[in-house]
N, C-alpha and C positions, 0 to 999 in steps of 0.2 A: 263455411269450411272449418272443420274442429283444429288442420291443423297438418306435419306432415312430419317425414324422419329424414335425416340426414347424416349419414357418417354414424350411422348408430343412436344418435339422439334425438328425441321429439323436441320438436318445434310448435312453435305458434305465432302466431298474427304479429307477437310484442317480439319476432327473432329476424322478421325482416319482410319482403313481397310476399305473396302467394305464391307458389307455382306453379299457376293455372295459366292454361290459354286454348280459345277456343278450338275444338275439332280433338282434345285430348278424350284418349279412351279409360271407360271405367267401368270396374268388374263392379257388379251389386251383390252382395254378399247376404244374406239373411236366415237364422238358424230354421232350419227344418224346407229351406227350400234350394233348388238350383243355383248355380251362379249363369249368371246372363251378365253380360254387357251394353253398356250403352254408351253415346257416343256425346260430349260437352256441347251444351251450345255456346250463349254467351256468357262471357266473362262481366259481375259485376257488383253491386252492394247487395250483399244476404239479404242485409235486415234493417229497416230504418227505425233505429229507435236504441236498445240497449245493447244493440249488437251493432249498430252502424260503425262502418269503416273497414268490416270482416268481411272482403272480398269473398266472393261464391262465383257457382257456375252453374249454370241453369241444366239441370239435368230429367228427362223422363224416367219416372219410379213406378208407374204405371199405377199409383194411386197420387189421393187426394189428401193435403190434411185434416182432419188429425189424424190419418191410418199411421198404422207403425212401421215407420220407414225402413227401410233396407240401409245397409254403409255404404257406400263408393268408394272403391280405391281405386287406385292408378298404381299397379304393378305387373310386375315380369316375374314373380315366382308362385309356389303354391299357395295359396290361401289359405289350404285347411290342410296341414301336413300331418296334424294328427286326429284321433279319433275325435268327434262331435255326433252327437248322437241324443234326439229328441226323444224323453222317456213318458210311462203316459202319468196323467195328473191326478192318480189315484191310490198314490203310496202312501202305505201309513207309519214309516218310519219320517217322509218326508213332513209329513201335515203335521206331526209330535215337535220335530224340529223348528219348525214353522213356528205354531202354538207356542212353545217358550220362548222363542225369540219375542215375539208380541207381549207374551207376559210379563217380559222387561219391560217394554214399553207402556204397559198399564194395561192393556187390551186383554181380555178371558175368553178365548176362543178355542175347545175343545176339538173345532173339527173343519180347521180356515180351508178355505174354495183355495186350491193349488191350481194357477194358470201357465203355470213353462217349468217342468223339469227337463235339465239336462247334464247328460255328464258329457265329459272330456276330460282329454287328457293333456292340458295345455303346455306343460314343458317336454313332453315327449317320452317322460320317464316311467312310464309305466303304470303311474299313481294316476287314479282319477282323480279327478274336483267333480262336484253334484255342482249344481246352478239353480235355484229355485225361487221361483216368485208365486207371492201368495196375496191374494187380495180378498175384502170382501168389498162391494158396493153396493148398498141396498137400494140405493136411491136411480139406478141405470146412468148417471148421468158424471161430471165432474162438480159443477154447480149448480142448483145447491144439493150438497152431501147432504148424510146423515151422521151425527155425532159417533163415535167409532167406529164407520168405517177406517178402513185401512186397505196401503198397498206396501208389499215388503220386498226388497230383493238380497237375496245371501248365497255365497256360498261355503260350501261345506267339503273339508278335504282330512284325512287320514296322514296325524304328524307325528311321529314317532309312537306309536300306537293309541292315539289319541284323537278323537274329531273333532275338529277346532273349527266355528263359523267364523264367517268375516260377510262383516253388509255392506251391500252395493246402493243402498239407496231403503228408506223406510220415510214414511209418512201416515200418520192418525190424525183422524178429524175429530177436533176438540170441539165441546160443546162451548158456544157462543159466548163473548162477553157482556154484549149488549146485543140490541135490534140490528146494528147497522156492521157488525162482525160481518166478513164474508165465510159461507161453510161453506167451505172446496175440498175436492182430495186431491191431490199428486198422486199418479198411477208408476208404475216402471215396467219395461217390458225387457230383457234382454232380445238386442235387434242382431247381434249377430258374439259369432265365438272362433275368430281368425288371425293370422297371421298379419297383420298389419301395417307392418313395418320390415318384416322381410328378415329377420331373427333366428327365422326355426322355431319360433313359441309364440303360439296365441295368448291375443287378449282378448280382454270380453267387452263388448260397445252394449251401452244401456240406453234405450231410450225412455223420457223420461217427459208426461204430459202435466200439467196443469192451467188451469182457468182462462183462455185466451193466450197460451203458449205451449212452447216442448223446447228439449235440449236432448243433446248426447251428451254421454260420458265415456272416453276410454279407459279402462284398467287396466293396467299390466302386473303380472304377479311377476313379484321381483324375485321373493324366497321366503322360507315358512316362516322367517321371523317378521318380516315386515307384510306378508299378504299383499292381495291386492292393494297397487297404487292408483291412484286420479293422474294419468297422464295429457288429457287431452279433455278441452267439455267446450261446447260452444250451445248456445241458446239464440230463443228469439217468443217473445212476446211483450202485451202491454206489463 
């Protein structure tokens, strides 16, 4: 469990119990699909290992890991109060924005494979934000990678006439230091773009695989000066 809100503020694991108990209900949220609900089983330890002690609840997501999971919440309001809307992955203002991003990070990619665009309009005010994740993997796999692949997550919003990115997550695969280096990539997926907390303004939940593990992250945009924030991230692998 990433985690939960209270009186307006996000919590976690380190603010006190869970909130969890068996037979509670949970919407599953995930961008470009339905909401459906399902129903908690047992209440108990997530993850035994770096996440040990982060009480969870056993819930049916109707896939298997490593698929890209859906959110679960536990609420009584709208989810998605404003627009979210899956755009398709062949934009070429998006791929250009993509490409420099990379370019910072040393990568030369004229024409990056774009996997989830999306806009919304997460404070309600009329402004979109774009949402965009771009990866290459040559290699089909996470381990072992090929030396610059990459996966990217950013978004991209319109601030006083001006398009400002802000990244959600970025990782490139560096070529080896020795024989015994692991070549892995870290992937991201944006898993959903909602209401979370019950606010009137979505956040964005990222999920986020690598090598014998995955994590989520929540973002909340606070305001154009600060962008997206890390409000909430819980994990589990070796």
């Amino acid at each position: 469990m990433a985690g939960w809100s209270s009186a307006g503020e996000w919590m976690t694991t380190d603010d006190g119990p869970v909130p969890l108990s068996e037979g509670d209900v949970f919407t599953l949220v995930h961008v470009g699909e339905p909401l459906t609900q399902v129903v908690g089983g047992e209440v108990g330890v997530w993850c035994a290992g770096p996440g040990a002690g982060n009480n969870g609840i056993d819930l049916d997501f109707g896939v298997e890991w490593p698929d890209d999971f859906p959110i679960a919440v536990s609420a009584d309001w709208d989810l998605i109060p404003h627009t979210v809307e899956v755009l398709p992955n062949d934009s070429a203002t998006y791929k250009a924005a993509a490409s420099e991003l990379l370019g910072f990070r040393g990568v030369i990619d004229p024409d990056p494979p774009l996997v989830q665009v999306i806009r919304a309009d997460l404070e309600g005010d009329g402004v979109d934000e774009i949402i965009v994740v771009a990866e290459r993997n040559t290699s089909g796999s996470l381990n072992p990678a090929n030396p610059g692949d990459y996966s990217i997550a950013f978004m991209r919003k319109l601030v006083e006439g001006e398009v400002q990115s802000a990244i959600l997550g970025s990782y490139v695969v560096e070529e080896p230091a020795d024989e015994s280096w692991i070549v892995a990539l870290d992937t991201y997926r944006i898993a959903a773009v909602a209401d979370l907390n019950g606010d009137g303004r979505m956040e964005i939940a990222v999920n986020g695989r690598y090598y014998e593990g995955s994590w989520t992250t929540i973002y909340d945009y606070i305001n154009d000066d600060l962008g997206p924030w890390e409000v909430l991230s819980v994990g589990c692998g070796s």
